[in-house]
N, CA, C and O atoms as CSV, one atom per row, in Angstrom:
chain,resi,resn,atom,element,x,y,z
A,1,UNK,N,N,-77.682,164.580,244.647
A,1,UNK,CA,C,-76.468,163.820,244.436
A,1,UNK,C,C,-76.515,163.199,243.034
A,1,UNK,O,O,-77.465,162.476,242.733
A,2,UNK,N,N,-75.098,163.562,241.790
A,2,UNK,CA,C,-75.401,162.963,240.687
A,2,UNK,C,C,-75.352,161.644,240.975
A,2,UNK,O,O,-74.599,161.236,241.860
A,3,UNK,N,N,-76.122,160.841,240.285
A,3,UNK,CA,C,-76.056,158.886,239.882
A,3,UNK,C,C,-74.537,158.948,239.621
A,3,UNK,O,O,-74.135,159.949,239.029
A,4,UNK,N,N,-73.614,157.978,239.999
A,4,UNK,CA,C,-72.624,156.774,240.061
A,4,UNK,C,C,-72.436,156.722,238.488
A,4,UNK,O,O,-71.687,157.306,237.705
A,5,UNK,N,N,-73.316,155.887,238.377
A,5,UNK,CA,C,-73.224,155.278,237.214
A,5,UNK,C,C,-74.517,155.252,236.196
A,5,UNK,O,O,-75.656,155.051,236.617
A,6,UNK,N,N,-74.234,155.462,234.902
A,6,UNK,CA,C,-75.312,156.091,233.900
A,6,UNK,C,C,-75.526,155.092,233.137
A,6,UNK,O,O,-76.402,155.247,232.287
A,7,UNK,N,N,-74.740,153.652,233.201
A,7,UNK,CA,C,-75.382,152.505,232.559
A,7,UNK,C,C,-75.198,151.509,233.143
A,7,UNK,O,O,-74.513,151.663,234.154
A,8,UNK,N,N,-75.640,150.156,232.868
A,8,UNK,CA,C,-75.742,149.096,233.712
A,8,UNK,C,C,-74.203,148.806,233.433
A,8,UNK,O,O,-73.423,148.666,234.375
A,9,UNK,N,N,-73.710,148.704,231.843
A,9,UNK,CA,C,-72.340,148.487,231.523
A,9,UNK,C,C,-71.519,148.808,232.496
A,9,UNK,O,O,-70.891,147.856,232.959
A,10,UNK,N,N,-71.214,150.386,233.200
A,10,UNK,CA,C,-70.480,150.727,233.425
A,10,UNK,C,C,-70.591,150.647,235.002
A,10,UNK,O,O,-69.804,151.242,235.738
A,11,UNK,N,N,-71.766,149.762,235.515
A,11,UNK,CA,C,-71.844,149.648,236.785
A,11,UNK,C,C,-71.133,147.674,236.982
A,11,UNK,O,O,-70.486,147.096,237.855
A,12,UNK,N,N,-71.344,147.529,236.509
A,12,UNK,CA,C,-70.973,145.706,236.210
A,12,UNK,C,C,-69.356,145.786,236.740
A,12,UNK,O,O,-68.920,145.642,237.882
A,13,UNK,N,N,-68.838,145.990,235.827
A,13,UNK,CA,C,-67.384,146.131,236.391
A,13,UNK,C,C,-66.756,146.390,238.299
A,13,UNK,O,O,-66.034,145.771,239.081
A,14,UNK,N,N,-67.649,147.799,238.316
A,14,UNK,CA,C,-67.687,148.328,239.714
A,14,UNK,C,C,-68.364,147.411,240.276
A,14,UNK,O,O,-68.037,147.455,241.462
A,15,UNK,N,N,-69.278,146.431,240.093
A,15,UNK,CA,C,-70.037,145.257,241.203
A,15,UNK,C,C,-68.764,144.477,241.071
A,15,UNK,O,O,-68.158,144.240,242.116
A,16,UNK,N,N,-68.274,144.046,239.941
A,16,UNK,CA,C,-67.535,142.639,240.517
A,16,UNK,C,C,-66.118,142.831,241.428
A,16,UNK,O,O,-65.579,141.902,242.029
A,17,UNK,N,N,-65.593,144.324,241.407
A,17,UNK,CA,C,-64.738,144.800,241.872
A,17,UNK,C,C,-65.273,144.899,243.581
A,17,UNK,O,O,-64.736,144.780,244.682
A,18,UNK,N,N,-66.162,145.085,243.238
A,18,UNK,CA,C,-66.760,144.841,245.378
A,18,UNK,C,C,-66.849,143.415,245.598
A,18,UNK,O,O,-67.157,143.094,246.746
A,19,UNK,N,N,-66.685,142.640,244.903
A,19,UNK,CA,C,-66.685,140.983,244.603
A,19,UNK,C,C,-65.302,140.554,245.035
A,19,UNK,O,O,-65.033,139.736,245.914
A,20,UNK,N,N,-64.639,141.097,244.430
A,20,UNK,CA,C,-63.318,140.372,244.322
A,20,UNK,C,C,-62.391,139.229,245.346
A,20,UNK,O,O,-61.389,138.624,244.964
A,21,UNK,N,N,-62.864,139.153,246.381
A,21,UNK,CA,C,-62.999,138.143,247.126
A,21,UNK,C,C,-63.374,137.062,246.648
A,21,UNK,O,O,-64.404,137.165,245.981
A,22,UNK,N,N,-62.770,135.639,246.751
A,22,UNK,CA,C,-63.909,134.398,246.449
A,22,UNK,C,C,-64.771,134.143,247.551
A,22,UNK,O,O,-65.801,133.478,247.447
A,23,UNK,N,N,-64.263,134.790,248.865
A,23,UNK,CA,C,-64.864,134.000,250.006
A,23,UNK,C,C,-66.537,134.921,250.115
A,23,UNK,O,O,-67.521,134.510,250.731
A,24,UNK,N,N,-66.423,136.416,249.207
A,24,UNK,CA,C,-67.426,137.167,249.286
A,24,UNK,C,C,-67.933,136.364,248.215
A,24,UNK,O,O,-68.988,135.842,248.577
A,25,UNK,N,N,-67.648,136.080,247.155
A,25,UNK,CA,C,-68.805,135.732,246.362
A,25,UNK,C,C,-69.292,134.621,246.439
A,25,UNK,O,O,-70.220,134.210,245.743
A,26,UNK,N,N,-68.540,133.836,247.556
A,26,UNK,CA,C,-69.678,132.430,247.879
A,26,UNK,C,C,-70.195,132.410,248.567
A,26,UNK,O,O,-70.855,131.378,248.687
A,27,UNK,N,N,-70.389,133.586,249.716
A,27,UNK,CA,C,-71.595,133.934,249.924
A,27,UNK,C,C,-72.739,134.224,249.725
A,27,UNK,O,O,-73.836,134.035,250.250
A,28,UNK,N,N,-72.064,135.024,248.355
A,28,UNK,CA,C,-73.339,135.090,247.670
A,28,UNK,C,C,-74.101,134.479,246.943
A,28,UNK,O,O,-75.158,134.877,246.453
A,29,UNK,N,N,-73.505,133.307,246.824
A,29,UNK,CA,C,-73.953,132.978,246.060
A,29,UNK,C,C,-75.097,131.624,247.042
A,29,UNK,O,O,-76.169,131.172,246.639
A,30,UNK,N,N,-74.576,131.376,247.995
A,30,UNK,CA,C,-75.105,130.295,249.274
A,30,UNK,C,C,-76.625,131.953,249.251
A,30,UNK,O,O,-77.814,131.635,249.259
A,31,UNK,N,N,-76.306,133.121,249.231
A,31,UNK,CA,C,-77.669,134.172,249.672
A,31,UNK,C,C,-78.553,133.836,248.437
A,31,UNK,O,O,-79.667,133.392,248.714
A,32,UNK,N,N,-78.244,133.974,247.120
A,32,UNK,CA,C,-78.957,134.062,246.095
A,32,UNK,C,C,-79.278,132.300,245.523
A,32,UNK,O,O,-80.420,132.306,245.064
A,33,UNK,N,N,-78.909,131.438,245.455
A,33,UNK,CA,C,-79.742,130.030,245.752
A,33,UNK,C,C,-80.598,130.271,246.778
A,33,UNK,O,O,-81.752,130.557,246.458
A,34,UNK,N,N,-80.181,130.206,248.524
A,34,UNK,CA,C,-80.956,130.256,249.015
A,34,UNK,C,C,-82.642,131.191,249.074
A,34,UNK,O,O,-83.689,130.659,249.445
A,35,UNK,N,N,-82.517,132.588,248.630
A,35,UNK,CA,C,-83.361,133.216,248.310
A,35,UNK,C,C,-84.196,132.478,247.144
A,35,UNK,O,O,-85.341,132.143,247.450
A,36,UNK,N,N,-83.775,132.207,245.923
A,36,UNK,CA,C,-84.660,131.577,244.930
A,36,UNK,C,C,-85.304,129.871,245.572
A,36,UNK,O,O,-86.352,129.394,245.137
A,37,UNK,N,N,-84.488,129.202,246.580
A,37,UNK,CA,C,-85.066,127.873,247.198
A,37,UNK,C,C,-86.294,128.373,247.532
A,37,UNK,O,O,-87.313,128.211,246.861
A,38,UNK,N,N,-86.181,129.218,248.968
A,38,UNK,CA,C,-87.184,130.052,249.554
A,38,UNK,C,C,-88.223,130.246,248.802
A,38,UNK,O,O,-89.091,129.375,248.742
A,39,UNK,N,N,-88.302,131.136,248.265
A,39,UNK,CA,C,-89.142,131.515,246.884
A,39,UNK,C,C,-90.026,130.052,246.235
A,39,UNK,O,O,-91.187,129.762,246.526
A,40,UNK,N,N,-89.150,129.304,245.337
A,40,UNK,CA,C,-89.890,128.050,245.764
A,40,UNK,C,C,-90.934,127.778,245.734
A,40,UNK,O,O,-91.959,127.833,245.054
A,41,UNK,N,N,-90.252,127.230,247.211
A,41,UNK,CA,C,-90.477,126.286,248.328
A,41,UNK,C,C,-92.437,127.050,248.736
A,41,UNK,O,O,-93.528,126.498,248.877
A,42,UNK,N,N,-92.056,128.244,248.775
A,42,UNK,CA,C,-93.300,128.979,249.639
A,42,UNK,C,C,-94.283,128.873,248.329
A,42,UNK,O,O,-95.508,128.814,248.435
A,43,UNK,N,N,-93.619,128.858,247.152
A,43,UNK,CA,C,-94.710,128.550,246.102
A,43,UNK,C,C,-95.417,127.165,245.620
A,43,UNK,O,O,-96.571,126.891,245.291
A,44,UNK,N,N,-94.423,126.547,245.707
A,44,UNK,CA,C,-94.682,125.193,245.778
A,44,UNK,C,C,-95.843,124.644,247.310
A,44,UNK,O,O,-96.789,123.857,247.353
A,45,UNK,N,N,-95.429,125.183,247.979
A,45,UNK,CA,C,-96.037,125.108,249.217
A,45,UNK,C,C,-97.382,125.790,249.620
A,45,UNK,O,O,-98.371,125.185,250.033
A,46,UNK,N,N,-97.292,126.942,249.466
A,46,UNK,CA,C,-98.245,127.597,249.327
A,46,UNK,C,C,-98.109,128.266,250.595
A,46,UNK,O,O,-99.216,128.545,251.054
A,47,UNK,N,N,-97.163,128.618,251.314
A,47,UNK,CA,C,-97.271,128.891,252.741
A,47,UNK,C,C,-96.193,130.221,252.414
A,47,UNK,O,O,-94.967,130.236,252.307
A,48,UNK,N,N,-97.022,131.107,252.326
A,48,UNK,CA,C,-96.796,132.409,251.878
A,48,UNK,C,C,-95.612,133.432,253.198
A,48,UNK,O,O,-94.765,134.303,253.003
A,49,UNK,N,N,-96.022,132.897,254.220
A,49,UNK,CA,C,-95.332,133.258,255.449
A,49,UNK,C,C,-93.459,133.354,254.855
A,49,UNK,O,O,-92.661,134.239,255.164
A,50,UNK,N,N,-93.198,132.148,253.959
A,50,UNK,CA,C,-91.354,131.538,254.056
A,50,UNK,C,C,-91.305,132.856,253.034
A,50,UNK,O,O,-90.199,133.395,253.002
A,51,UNK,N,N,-92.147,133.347,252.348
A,51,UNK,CA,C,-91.596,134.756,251.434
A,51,UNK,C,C,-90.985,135.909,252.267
A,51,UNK,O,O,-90.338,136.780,251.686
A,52,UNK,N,N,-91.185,135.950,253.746
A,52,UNK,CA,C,-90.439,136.696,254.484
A,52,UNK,C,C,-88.796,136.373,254.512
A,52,UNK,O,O,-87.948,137.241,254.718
A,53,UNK,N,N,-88.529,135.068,254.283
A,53,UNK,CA,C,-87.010,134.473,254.351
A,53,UNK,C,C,-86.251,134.619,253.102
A,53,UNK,O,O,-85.103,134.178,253.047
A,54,UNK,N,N,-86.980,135.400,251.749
A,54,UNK,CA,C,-86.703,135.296,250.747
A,54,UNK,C,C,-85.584,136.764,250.922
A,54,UNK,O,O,-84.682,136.797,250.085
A,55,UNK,N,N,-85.620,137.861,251.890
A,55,UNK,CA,C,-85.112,138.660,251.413
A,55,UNK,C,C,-83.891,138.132,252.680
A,55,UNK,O,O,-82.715,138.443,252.493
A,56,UNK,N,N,-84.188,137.528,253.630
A,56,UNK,CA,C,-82.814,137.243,254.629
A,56,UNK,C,C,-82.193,136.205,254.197
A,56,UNK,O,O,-80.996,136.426,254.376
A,57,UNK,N,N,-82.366,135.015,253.645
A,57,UNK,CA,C,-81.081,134.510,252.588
A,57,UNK,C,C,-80.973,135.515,251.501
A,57,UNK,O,O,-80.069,135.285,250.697
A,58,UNK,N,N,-81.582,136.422,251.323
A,58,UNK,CA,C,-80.736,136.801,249.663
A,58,UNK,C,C,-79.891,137.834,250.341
A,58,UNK,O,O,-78.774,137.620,249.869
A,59,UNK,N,N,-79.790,138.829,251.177
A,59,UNK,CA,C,-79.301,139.810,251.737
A,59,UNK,C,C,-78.258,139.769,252.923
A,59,UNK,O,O,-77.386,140.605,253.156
A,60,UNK,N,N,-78.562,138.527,253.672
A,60,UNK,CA,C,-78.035,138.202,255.061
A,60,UNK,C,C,-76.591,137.762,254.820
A,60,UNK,O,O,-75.641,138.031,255.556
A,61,UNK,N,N,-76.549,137.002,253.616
A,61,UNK,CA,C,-75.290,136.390,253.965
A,61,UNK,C,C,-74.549,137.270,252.906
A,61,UNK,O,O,-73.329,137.290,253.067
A,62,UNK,N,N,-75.038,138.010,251.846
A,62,UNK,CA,C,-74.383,138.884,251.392
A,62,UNK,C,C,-73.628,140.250,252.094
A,62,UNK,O,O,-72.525,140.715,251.807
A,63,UNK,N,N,-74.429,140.641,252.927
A,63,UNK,CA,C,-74.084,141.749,253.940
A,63,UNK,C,C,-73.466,141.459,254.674
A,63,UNK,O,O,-72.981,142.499,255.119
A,64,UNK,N,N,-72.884,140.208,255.466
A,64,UNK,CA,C,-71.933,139.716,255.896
A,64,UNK,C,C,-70.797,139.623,255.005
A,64,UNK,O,O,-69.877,140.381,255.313
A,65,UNK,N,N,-70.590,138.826,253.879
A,65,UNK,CA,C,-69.444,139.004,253.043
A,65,UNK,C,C,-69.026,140.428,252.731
A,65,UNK,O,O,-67.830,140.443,252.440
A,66,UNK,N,N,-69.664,141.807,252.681
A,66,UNK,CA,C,-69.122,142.891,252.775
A,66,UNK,C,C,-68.791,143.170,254.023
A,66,UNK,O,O,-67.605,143.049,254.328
A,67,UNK,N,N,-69.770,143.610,255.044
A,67,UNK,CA,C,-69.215,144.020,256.242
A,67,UNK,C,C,-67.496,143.000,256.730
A,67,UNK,O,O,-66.361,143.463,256.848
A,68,UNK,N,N,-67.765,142.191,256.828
A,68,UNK,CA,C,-66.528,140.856,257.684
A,68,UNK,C,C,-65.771,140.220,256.378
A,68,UNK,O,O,-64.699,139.669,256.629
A,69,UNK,N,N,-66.139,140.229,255.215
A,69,UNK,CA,C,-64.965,139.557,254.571
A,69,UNK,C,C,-64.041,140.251,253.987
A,69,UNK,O,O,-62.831,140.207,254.209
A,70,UNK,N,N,-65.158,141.521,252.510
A,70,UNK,CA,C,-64.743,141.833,251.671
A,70,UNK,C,C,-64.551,143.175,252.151
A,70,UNK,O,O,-64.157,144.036,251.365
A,71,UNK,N,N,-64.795,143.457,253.398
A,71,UNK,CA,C,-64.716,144.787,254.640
A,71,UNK,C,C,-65.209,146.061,253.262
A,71,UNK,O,O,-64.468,147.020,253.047
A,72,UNK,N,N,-66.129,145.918,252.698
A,72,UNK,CA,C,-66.830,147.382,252.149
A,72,UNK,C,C,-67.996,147.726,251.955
A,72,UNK,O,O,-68.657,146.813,252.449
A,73,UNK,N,N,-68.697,148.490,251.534
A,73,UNK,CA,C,-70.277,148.643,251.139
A,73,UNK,C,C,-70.676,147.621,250.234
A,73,UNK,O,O,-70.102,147.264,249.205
A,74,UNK,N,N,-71.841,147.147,250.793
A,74,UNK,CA,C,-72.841,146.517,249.447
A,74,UNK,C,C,-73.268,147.445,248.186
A,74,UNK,O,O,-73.681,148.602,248.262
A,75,UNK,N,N,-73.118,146.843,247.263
A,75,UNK,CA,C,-73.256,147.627,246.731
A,75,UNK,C,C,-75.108,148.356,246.209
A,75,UNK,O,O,-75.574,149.327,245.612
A,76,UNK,N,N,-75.597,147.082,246.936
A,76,UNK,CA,C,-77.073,147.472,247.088
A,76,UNK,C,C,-77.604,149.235,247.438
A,76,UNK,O,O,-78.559,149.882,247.010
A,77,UNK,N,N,-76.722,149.511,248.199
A,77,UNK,CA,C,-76.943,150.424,248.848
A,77,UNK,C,C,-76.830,151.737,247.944
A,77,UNK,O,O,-77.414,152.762,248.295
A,78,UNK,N,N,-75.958,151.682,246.602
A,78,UNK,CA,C,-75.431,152.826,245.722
A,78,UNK,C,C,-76.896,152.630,244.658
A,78,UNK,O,O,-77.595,153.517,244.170
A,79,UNK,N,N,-77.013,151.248,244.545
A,79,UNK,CA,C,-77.951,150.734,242.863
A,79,UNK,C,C,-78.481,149.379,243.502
A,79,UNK,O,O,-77.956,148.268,243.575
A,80,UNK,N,N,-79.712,149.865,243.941
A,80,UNK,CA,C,-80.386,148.506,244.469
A,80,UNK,C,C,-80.565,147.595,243.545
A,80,UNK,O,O,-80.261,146.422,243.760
A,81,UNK,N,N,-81.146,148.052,242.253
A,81,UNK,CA,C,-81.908,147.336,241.128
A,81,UNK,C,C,-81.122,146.607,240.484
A,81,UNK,O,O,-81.436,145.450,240.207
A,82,UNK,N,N,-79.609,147.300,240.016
A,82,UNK,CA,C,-78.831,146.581,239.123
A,82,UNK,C,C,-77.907,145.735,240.027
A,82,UNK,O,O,-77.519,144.641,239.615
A,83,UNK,N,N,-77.518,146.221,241.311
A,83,UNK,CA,C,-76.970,145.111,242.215
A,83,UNK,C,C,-77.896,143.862,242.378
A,83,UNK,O,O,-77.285,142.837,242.681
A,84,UNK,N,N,-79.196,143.751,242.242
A,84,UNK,CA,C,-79.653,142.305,242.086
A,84,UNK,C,C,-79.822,141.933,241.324
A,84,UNK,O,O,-79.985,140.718,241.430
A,85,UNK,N,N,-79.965,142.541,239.774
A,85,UNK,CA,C,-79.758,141.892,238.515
A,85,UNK,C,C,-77.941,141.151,238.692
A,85,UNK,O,O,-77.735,140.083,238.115
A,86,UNK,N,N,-76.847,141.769,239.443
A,86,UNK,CA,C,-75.803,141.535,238.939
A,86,UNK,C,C,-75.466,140.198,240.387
A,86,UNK,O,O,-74.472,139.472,240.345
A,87,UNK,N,N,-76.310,140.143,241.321
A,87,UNK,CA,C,-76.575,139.040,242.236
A,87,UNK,C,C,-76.642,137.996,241.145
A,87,UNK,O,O,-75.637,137.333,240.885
A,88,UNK,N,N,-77.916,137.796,240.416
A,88,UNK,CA,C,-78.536,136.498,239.380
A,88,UNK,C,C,-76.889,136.373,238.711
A,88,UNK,O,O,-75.976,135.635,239.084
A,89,UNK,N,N,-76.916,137.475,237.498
A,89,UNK,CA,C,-75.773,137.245,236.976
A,89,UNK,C,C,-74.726,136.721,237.382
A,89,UNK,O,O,-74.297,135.926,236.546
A,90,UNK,N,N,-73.883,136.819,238.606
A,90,UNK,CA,C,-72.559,136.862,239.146
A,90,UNK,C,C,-72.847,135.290,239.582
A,90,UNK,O,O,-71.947,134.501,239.293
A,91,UNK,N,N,-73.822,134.849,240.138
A,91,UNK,CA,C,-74.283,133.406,240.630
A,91,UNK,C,C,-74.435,132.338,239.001
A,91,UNK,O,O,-73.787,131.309,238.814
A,92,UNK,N,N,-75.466,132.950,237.990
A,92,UNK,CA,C,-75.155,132.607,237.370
A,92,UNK,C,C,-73.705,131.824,236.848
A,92,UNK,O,O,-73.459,130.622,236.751
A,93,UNK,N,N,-72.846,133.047,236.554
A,93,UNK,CA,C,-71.107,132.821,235.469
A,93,UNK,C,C,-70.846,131.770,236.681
A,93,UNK,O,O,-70.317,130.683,236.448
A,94,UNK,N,N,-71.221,132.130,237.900
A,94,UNK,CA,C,-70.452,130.936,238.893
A,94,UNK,C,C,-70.584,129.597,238.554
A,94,UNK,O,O,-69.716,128.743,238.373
A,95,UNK,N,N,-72.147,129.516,238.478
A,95,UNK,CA,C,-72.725,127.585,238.022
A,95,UNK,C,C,-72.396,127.582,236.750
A,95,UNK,O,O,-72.223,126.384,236.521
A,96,UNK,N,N,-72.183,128.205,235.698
A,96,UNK,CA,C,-72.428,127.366,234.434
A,96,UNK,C,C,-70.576,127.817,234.464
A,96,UNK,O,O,-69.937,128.048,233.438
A,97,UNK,N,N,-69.979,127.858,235.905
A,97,UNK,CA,C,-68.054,128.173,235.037
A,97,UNK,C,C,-67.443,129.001,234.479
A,97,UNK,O,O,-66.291,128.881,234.064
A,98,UNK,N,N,-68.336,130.218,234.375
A,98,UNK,CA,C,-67.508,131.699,233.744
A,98,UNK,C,C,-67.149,132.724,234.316
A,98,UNK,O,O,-66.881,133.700,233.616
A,99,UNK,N,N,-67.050,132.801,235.586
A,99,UNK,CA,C,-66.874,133.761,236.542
A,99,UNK,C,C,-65.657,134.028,236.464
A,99,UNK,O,O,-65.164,135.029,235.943
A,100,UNK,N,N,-65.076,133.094,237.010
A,100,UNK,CA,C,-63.428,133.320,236.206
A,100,UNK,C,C,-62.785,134.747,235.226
A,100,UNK,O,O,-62.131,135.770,235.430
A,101,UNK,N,N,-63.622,133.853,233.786
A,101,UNK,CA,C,-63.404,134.614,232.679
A,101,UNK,C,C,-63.638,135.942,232.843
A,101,UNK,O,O,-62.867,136.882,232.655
A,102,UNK,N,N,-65.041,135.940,233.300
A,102,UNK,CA,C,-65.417,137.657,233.615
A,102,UNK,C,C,-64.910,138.086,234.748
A,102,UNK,O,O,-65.161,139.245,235.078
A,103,UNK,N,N,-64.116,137.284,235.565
A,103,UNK,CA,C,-63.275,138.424,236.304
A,103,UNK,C,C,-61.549,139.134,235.559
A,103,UNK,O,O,-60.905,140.165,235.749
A,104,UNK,N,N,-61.452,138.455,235.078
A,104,UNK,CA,C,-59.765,138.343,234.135
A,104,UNK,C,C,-60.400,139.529,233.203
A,104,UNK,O,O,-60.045,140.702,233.320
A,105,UNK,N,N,-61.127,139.199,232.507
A,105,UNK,CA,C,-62.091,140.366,231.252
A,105,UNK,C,C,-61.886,141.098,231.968
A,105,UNK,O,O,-60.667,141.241,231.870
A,106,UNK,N,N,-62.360,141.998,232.993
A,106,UNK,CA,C,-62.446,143.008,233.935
A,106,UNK,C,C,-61.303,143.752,235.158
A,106,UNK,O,O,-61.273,144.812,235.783
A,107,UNK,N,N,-60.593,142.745,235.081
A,107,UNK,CA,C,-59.218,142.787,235.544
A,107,UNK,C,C,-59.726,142.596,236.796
A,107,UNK,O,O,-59.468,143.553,237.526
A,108,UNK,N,N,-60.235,141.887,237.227
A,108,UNK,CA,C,-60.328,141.804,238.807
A,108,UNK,C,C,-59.445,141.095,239.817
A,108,UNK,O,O,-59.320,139.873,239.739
A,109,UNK,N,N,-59.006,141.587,240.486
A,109,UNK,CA,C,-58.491,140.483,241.444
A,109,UNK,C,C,-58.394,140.749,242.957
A,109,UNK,O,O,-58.207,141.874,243.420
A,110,UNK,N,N,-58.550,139.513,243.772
A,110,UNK,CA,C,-58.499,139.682,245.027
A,110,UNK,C,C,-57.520,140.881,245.725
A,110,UNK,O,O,-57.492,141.021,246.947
């Protein structure tokens, strides 16, 4: 099966377009805090066991916002690697206020 997509560029767009929901991407964004708390927490702690919870907040509540909100595939499933680089990112533009912008840039909309 050829690859989707042949650069991260041209996969970015296609992630935020599986986004386009707000109610999906605050999920994700409640998955990807929670995953980095987790993470943490088990480091800070030292109780190596909570690194099992690191992949069910980062995944759990994301896979819900596709299946039940944004009703489509994760996009994990096409590009594991750059769908969680574009997890950080997309959470990122959210906290520092640019998500917005890069959805308008991209023409996205609900």
């Amino acid at each position: 099966m050829p690859q989707r997509f042949q650069t991260y560029a041209e996969f970015w767009p296609f992630y935020l377009g599986e986004h386009a929901k707000r109610s999906t991407r605050a999920v994700h964004y409640v998955g990807t805090i929670g995953a980095v708390l987790a993470l943490a927490v088990a480091i800070a702690t030292r109780h190596w066991w909570l690194l099992l919870a690191v992949p069910f907040f980062g995944y759990g509540p994301a896979w819900f916002g596709h299946f039940f909100l944004e009703k489509n595939r994760p996009a994990t499933f096409e590009a594991p690697f750059w769908s969680l680089i574009s997890d950080f990112r997309m959470c990122g533009l959210f906290l520092t206020g640019r998500i917005g912008h890069e959805l308008m840039r991209h023409q996205i909309r609900p």
